[in-house]
N, C-alpha and C positions, 0 to 999 in steps of 0.2 A: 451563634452556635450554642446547643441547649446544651446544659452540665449532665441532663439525661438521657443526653445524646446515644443510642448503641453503636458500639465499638466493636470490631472484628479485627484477628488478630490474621498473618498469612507470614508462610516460611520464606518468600521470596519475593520482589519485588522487580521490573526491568525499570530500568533508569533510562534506556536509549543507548548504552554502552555497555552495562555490565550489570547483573543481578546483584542484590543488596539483601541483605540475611532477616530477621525477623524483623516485622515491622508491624503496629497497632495502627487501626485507621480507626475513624470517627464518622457517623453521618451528618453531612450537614447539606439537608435541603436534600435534591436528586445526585450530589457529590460525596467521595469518600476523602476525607482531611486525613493528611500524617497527625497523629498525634503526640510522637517523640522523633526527635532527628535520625534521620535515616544515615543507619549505621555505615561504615567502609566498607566498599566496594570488594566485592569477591573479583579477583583477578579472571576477564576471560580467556587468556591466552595458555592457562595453566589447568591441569587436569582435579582443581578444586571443587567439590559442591560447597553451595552457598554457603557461606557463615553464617553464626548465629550470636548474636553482640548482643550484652548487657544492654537494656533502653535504660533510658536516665529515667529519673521522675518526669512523669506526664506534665505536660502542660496546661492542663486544666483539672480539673478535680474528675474521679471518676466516679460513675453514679451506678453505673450499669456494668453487671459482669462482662466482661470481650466474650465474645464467641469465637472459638478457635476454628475456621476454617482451613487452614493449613494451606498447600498447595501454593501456587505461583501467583502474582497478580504480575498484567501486561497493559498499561494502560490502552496501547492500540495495537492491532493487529491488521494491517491493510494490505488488499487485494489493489494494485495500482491499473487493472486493465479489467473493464467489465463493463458489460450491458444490461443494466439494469432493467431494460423494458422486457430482457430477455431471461428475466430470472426472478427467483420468489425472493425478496428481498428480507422475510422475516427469516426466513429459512436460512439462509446468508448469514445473518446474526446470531442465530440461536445457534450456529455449528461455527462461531467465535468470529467471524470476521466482523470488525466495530466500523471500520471504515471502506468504505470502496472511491475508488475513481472509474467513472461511466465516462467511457471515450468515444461518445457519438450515439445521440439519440435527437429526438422532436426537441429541440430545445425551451421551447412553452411548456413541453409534457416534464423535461430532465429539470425545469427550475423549481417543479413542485415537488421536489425531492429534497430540496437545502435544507426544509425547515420539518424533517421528515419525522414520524413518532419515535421514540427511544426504541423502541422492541426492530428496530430497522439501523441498518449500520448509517452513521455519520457518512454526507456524499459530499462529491466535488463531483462538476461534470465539467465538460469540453464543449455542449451543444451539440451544434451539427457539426459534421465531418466533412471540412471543405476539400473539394475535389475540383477535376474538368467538367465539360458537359459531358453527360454520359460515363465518364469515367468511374472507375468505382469509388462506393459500393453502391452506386444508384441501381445498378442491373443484376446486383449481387443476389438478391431477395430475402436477403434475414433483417433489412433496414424498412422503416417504413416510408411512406411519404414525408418531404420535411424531416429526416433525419441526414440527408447530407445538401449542403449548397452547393451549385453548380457555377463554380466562379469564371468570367468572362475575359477577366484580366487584371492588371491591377489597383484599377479603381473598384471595383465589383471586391475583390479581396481586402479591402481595406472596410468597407463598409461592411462585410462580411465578419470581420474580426470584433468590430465596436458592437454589433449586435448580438453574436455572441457574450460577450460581456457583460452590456447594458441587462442578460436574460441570465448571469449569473454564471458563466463561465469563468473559471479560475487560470485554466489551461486552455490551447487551440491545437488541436489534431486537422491534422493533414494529409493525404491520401494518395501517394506518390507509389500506386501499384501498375506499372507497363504490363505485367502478367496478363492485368486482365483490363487492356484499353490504354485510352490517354491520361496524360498528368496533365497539371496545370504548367506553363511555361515558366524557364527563371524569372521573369521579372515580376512575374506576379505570385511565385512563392518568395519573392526577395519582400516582396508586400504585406505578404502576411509576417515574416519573420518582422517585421521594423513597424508596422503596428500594432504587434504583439507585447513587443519590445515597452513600446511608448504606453502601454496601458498596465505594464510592468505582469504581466502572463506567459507561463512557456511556453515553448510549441512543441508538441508532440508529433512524429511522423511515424504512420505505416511507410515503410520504405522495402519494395518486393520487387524484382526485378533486374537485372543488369545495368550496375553504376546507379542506381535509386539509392543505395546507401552513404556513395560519395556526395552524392549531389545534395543527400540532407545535410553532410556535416561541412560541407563544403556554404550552404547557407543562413549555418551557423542556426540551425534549429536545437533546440534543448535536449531533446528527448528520442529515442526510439518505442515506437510502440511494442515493439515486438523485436527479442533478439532474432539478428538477420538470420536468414534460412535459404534464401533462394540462390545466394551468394557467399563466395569464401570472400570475406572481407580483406584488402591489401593490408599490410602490416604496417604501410604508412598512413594510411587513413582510420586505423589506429591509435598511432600515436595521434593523432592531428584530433578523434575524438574525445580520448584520456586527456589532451592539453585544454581541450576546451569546457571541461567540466562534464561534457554530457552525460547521462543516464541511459541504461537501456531497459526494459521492462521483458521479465523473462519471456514468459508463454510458450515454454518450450513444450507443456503437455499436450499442447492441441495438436502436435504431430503425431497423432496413433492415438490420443486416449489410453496412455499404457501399452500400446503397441508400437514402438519406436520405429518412426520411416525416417527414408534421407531426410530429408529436411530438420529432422531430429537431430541430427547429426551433424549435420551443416551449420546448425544454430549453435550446439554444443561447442563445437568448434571455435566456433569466432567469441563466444563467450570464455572461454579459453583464454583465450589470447589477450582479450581485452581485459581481462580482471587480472595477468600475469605482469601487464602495466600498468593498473592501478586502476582501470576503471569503474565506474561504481553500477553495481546491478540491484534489480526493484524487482520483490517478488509482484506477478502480475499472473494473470490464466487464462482472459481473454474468457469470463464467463458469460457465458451464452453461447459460444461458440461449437456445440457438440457435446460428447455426451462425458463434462468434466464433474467432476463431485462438488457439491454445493460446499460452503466451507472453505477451512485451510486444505489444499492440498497435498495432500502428501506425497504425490507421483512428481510433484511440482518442485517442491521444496528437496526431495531425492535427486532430481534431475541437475537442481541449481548445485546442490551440492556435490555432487560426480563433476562439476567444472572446475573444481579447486578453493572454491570457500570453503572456508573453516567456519564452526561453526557460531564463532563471535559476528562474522560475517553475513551467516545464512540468516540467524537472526534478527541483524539492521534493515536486512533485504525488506522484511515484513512488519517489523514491532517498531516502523517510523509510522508520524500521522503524515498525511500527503499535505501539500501546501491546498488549502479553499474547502477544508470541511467546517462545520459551523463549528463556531466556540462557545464555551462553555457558559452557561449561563448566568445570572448576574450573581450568585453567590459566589464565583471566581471572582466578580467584580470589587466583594467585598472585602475580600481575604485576598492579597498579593502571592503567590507564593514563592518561595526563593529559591525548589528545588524543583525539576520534572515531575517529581515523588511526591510533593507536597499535597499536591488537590490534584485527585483523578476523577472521570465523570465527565459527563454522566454514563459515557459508557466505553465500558473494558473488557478483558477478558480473563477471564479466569480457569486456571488448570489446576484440576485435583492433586496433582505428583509434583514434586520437585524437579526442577533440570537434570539430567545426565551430567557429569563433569565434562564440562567444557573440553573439547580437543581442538588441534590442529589439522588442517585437511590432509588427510594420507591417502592416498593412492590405494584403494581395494578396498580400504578398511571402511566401509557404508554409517555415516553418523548416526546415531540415534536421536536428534535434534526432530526431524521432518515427523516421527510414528507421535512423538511427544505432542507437537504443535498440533498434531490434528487432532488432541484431546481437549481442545480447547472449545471454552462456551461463551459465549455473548452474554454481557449479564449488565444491570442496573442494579443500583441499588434499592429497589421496588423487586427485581426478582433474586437478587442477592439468593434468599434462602431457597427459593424454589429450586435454583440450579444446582445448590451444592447440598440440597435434601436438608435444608436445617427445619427443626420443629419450627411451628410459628408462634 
């Protein structure tokens, strides 16, 4: 780390819990270093803006005046449901999304994305979208050839799973929509769940259809692609998802594009219920799927938040990294760090404003969390200045 290093100063900082008050970073390499301890947590459950704490003496000698950009820093901002083949990827990035997970493409085409340019969000993909024969999305038409496997049973699903993998799969999507054709039979979605399992990967399930969404959590799959929509989900199955750790991934926008239909509602609903027992929800938009706003969404993040998160909550939804995006490069390798805050990079997001004070979800009362978020930009520290207008 050079002593003449440039150093940039920011009002606020996300930790993964809670925003943290002023804080001095350092460049090192394509990474931004803490360069004094990252002061106490501003309470989110309370209607506080961030604090602003005396830093101690720097850690290292400073050579170079800080440049005050002020505003937020978020080390990730991730979209957990998207088609990358189906979307401008730089564009994605530069309107703050740092990270995506791609749940079903040519998996030879989705692994040349892992190691993707900085000016492109950090990916995880899924590969291809195991399915039946003919089942969807093979006949759907927005997939191409080789972006879903047509598995035979559950040998074909098990060998389907490892190659996935072997091609840089993190996660495995599964495609359990009766709406539109056959699913794969239990014993060979019991096959992908228990070879997914053994190569330690979750499984993600589109789940569309009557009883499609017992039958996922009934197979002890990880994940929901999409909160359910086709169905009011039982209260006991429910419980029985909340006990098992599961995830859902919101996507509630793509019912209307800001024109809200049932299935908007249907979805709303069960996400209701599920987050009033604990369950945990992932901002997600299913982009490529129509006509969604590139970026954080904010019709998205409105919607999540009209189901009862607060906004410490709406938050976690998006400013977590997904599990299988790359890591950071070997200048992480050479500096350990001890806090989330410590080394950010190579790439984050940054917002000009500071947070709204933090609230609790109230019934009518619309956060102002979701207008904030989508003020957000994709940045490196190579375009650091260019984002936030600094002289060069």
């Amino acid at each position: 780390m050079s002593a003449s290093a440039q150093r940039y100063t920011f009002d606020a900082v996300w930790d993964g819990h809670a925003f943290r008050g002023h804080a001095t970073y350092e460049v090192d390499g394509n990474l931004l270093r803490a360069v004094t301890p990252t002061p106490t947590a501003t309470a989110t459950a309370t209607p506080a803006a961030p604090t602003t704490v005396a830093a101690p003496a720097p850690t290292t000698p400073a050579t170079s005046t800080p440049i005050h950009l002020g505003g937020a820093l978020i080390p990730h901002l991730t979209d957990h449901h998207t088609h990358l083949g189906l979307t401008d990827q730089r564009a994605l990035f530069a309107a703050g999304i740092t990270d995506a997970v791609d749940l079903g493409w040519i998996p030879e085409v989705a692994s040349t994305w892992l190691e993707g340019d900085l000016d492109r969000p950090a990916v995880a993909i899924a590969g291809a979208l195991l399915t039946s024969p003919g089942g969807y999305p093979v006949n759907a038409g927005w997939g191409p050839p080789g972006s879903s496997a047509e598995l035979t049973g559950p040998s074909a699903a098990r060998d389907a799973v490892r190659k996935q993998v072997m091609l840089g799969a993190s996660r495995i999507k599964v495609a359990l929509n009766t709406d539109a054709g056959t699913t794969v039979d239990n014993s060979t979605l019991a096959a992908i769940v228990e070879e997914a399992a053994a190569a330690g990967v979750p499984v993600t399930v589109h789940a569309q259809g009557e009883g499609q969404v017992a039958r996922t959590i009934a197979a002890g799959a990880d994940q929901l692609a999409h909160a359910p929509f086709s169905e009011r989900v039982d209260d006991a199955d429910l419980v029985r998802a909340v006990d098992a750790g599961m995830s859902w991934v919101s996507t509630i926008d793509i019912h209307g594009w800001g024109t809200p239909t049932a299935d908007f509602a249907v979805a709303q609903d069960n996400i209701r219920r599920f987050v009033a027992l604990g369950g945990r929800m992932l901002y997600g938009t299913d982009l490529g799927n129509g006509p969604l706003p590139v970026g954080v969404n904010q019709r998205e993040l409105e919607a999540l938040s009209d189901c009862g998160l607060d906004d410490a909550a709406l938050l976690t939804s998006i400013a977590t990294a997904p599990a299988g995006t790359a890591p950071a490069p070997s200048a992480a390798e050479a500096h350990t760090p001890t806090s989330p805050t410590d080394l950010i990079g190579p790439r984050f997001a940054w917002l000009p404003t500071v947070l709204p004070p933090l609230t609790a979800s109230t019934p009518g009362t619309p956060s102002r969390v979701p207008a904030w978020l989508a003020t957000a930009r994709g940045c490196t520290v190579a375009s650091l200045r260019t984002h936030t207008q600094e002289p060069a």
